[in-house]
TORPA-4810 file (N, C-alpha, C, O; in nm, 3 decimals):
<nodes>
NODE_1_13.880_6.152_15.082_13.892_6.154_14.938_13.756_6.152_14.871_13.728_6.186_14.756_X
NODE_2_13.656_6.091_14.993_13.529_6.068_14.893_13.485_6.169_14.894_13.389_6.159_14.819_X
NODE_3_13.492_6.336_14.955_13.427_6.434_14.918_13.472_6.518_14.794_13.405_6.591_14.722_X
NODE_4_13.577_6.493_14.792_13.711_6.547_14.701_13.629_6.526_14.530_13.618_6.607_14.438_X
NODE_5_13.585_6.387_14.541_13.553_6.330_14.415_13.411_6.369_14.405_13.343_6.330_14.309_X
NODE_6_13.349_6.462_14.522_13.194_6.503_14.467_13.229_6.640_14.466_13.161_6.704_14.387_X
NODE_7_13.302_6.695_14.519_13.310_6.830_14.457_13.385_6.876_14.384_13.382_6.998_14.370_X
NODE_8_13.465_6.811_14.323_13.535_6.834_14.193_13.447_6.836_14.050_13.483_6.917_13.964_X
NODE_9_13.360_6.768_14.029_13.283_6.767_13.922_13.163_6.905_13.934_13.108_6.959_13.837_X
NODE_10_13.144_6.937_14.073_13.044_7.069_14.081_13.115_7.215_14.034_13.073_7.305_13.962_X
NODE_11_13.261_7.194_14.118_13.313_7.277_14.069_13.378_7.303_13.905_13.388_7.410_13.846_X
NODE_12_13.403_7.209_13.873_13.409_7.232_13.704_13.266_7.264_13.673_13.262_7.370_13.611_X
NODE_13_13.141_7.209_13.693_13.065_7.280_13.628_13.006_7.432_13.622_12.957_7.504_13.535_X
NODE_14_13.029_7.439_13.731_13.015_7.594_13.766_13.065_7.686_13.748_13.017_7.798_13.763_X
NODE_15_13.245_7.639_13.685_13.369_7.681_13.594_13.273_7.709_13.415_13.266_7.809_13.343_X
NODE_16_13.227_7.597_13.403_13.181_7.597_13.254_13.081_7.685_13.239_13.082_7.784_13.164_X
NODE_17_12.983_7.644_13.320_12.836_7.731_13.308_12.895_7.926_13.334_12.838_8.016_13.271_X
NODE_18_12.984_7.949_13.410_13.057_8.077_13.445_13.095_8.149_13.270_13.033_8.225_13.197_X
NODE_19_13.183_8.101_13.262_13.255_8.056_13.145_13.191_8.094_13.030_13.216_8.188_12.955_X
NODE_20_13.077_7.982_13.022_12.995_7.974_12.894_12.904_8.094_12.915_12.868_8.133_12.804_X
NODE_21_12.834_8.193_13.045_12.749_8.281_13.035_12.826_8.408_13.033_12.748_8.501_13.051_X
NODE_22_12.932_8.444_13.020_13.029_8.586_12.981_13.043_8.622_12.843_13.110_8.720_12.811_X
NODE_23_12.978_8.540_12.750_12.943_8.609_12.547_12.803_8.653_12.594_12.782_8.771_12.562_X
NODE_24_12.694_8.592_12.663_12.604_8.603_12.677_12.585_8.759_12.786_12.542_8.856_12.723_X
NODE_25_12.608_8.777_12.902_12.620_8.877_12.942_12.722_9.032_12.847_12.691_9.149_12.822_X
NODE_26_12.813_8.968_12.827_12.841_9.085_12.737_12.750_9.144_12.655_12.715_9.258_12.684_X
NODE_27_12.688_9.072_12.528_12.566_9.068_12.458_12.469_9.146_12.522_12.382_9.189_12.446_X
NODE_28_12.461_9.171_12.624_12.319_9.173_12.716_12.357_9.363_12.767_12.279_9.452_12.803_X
NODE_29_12.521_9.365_12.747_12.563_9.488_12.834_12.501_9.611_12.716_12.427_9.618_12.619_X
NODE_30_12.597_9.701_12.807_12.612_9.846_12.728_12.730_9.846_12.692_12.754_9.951_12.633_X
NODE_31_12.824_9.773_12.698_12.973_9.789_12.700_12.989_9.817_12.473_13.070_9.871_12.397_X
NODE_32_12.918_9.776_12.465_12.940_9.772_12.287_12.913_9.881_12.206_12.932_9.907_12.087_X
NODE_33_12.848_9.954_12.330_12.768_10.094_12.257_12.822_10.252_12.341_12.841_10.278_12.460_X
NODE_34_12.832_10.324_12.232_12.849_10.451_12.293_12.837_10.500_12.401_12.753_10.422_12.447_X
NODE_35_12.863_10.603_12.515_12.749_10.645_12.552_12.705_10.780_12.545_12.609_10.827_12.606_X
NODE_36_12.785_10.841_12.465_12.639_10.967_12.384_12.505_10.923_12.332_12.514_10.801_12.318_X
NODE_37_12.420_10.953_12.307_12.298_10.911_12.220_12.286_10.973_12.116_12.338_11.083_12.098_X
NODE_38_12.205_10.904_12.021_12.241_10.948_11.911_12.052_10.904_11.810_12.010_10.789_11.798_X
NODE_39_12.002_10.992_11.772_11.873_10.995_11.717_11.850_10.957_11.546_11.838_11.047_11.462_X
NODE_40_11.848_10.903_11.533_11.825_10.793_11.433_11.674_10.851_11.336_11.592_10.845_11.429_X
NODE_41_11.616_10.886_11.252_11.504_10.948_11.173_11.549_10.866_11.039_11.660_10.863_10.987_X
NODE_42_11.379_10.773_10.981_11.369_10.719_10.895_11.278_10.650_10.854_11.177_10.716_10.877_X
NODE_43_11.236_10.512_10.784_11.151_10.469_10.759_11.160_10.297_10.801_11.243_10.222_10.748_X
NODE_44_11.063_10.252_10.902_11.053_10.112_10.916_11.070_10.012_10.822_10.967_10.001_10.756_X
NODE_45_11.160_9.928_10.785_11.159_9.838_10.666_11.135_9.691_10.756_11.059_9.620_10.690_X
NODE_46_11.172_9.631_10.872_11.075_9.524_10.901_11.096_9.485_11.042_11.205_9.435_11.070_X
NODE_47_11.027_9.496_11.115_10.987_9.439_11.262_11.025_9.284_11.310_10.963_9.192_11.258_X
NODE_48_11.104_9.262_11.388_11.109_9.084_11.419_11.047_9.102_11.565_11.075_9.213_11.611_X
NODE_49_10.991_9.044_11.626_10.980_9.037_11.791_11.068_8.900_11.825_11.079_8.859_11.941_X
NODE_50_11.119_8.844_11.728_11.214_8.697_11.832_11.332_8.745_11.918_11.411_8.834_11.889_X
NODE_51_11.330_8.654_12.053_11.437_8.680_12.054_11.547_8.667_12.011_11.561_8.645_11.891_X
NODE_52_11.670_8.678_12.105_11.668_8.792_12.272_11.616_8.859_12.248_11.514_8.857_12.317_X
NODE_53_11.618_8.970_12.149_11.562_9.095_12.176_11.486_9.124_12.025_11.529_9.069_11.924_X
NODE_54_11.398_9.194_12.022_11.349_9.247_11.899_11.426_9.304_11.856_11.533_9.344_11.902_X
NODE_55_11.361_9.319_11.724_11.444_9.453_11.638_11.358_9.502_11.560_11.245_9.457_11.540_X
NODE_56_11.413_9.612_11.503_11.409_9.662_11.418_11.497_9.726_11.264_11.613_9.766_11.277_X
NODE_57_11.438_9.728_11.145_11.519_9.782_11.078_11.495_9.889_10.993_11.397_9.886_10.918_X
NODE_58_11.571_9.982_10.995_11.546_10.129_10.992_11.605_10.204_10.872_11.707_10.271_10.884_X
NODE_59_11.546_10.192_10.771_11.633_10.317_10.648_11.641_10.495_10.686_11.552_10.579_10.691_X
NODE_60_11.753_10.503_10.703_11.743_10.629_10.675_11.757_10.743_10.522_11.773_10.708_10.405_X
NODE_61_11.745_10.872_10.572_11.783_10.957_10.465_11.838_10.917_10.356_11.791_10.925_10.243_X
NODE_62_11.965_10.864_10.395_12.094_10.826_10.302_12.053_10.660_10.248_12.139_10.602_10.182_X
NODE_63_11.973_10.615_10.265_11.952_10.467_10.193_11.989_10.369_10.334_11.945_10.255_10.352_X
NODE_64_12.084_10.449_10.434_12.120_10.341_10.478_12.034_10.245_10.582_11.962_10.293_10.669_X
NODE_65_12.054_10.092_10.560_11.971_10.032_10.647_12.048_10.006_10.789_12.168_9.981_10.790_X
NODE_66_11.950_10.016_10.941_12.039_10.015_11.026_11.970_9.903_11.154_11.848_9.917_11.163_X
NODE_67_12.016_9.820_11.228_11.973_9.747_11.300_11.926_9.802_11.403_12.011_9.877_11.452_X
NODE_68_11.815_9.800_11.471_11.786_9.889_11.592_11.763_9.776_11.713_11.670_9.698_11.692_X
NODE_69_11.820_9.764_11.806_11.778_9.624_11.941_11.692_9.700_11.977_11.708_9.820_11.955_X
NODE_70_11.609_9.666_12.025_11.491_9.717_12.135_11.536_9.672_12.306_11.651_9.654_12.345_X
NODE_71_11.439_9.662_12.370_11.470_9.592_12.523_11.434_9.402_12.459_11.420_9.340_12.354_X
NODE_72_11.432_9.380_12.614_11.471_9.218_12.607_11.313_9.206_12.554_11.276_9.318_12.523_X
NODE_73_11.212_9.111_12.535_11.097_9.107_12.519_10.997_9.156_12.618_10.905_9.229_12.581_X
NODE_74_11.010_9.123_12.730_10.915_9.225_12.873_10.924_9.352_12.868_10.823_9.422_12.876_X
NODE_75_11.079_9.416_12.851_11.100_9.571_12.828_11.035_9.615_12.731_11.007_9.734_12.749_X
NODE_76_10.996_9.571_12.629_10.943_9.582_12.476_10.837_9.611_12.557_10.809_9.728_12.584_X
NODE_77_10.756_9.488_12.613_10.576_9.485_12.593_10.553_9.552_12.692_10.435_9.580_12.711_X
NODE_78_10.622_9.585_12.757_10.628_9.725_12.908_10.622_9.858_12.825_10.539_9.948_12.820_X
NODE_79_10.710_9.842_12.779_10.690_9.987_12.689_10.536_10.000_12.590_10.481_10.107_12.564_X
NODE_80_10.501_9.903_12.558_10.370_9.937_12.510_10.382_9.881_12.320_10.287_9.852_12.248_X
NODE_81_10.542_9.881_12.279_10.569_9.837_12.135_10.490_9.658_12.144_10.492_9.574_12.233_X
NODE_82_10.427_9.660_12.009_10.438_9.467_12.008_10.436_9.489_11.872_10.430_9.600_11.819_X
NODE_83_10.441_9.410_11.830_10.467_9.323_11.644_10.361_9.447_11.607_10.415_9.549_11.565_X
NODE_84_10.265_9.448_11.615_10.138_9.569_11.528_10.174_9.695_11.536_10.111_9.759_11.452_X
NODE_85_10.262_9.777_11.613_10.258_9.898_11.676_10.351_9.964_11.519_10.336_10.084_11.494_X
NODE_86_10.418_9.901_11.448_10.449_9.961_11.331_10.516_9.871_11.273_10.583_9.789_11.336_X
NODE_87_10.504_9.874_11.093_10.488_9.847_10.965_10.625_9.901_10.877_10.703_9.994_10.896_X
NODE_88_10.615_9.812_10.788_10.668_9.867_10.653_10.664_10.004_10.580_10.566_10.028_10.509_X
NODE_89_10.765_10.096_10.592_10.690_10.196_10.532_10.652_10.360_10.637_10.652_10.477_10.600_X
NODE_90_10.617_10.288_10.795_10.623_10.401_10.891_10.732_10.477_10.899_10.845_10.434_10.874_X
NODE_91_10.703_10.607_10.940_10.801_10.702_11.010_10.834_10.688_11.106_10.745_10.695_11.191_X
NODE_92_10.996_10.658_11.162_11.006_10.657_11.281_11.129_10.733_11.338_11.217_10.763_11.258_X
NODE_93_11.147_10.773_11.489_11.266_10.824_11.531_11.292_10.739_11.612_11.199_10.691_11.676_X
NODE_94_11.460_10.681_11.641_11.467_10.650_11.734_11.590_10.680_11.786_11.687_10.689_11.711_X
NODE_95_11.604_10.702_11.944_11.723_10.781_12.058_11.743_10.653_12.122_11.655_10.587_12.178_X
NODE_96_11.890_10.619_12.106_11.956_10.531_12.150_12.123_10.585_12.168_12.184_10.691_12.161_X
NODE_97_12.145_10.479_12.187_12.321_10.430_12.154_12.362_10.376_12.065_12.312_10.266_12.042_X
NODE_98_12.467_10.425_11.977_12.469_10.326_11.869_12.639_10.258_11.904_12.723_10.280_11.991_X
NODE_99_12.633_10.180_11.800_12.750_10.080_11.811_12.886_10.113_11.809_12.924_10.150_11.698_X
NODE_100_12.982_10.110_11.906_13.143_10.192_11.897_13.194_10.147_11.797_13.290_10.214_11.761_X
NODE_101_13.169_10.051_11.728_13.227_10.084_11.617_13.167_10.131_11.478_13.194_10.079_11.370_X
NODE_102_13.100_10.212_11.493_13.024_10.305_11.384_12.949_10.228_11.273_12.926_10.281_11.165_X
NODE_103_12.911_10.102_11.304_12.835_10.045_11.236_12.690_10.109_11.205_12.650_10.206_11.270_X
NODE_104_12.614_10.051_11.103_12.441_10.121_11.142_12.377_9.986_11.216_12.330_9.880_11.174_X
NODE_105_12.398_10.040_11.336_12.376_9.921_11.427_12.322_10.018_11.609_12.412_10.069_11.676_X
NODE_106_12.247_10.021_11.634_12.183_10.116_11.760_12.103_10.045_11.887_12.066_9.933_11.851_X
NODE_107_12.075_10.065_11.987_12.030_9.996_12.112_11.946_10.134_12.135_11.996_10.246_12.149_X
NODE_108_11.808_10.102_12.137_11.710_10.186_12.114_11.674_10.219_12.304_11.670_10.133_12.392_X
NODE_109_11.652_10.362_12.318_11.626_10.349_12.446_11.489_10.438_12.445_11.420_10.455_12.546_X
NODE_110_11.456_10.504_12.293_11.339_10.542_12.321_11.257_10.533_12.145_11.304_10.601_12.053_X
NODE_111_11.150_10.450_12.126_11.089_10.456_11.982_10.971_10.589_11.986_10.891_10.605_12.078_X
NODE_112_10.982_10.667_11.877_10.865_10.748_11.851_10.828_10.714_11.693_10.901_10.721_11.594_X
NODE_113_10.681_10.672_11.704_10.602_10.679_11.613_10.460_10.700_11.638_10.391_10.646_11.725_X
NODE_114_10.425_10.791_11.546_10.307_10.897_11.487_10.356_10.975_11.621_10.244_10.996_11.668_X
NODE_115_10.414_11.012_11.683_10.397_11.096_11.808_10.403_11.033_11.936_10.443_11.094_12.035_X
NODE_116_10.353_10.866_11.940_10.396_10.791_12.049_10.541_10.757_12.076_10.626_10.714_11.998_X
NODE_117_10.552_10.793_12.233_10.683_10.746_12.277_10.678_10.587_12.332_10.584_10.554_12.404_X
NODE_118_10.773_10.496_12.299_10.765_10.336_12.380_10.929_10.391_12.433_11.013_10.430_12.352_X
NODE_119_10.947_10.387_12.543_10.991_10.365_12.609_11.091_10.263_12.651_11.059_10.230_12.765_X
NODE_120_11.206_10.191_12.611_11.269_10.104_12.637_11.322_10.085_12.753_11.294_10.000_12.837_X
NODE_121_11.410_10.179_12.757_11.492_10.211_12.885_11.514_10.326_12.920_11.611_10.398_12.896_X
NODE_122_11.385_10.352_13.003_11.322_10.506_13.040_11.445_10.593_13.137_11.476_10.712_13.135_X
NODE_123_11.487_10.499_13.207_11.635_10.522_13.311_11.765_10.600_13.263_11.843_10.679_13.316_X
NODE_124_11.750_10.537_13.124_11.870_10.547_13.065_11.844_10.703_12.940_11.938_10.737_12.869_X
NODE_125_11.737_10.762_12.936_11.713_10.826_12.817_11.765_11.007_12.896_11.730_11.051_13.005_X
NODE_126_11.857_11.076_12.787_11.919_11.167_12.824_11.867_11.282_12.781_11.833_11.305_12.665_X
NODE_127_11.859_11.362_12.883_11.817_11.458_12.917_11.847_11.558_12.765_11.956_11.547_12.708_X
NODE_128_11.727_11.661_12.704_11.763_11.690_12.616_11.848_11.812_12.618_11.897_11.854_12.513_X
</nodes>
């Protein structure tokens, strides 16, 4: 019985911690986003680098403002983007996935500005 009573408490926790990291992995997937890609052209309105993930936010043509995720923070500074690389006001394109449910909401897999490509998720970027 006395093992009974030490592995009963490991196994609930490992139930919880399971449990509690499946919003978090979802979050983390592709499962939320298209998978056509879809190219995004507009103007930078403001840069966060916090995490999870950076962002960006992106006016387009039409006024509209749209959330852009970048990679996790390493994918970011791998790609070569950090907080300075663009401003208020820049031109930018960006080729991603955007959100299944047609929000202005996108998972960026490639940023171009002035002509530079950053790279998010070089694996994932479709063939033109």
């Amino acid at each position: 019985m006395q093992n009974h009573a030490r592995i009963l408490p490991s196994i609930m926790l490992a139930a919880a911690l399971t449990l509690g990291a499946a919003p978090l992995l979802a979050h983390h997937g592709w499962s939320w986003a298209e998978g056509e890609q879809t190219t995004l052209e507009g103007t930078v309105e403001s840069v966060s680098m916090n995490p999870p993930h950076p962002t960006i936010q992106v006016r387009d043509a039409q006024g509209t403002v749209w959330q852009v995720d970048l990679g996790n923070p390493n994918q970011t500074a791998r790609s070569g983007f950090t907080a300075d690389t663009a401003g208020p006001g820049d031109a930018i394109t960006v080729i991603g996935n955007r959100n299944q449910d047609q929000s202005a909401h996108m998972k960026a897999v490639r940023i171009v500005i002035d002509g530079q490509n950053y790279d998010m998720y070089p694996e994932r970027i479709q063939a033109d």
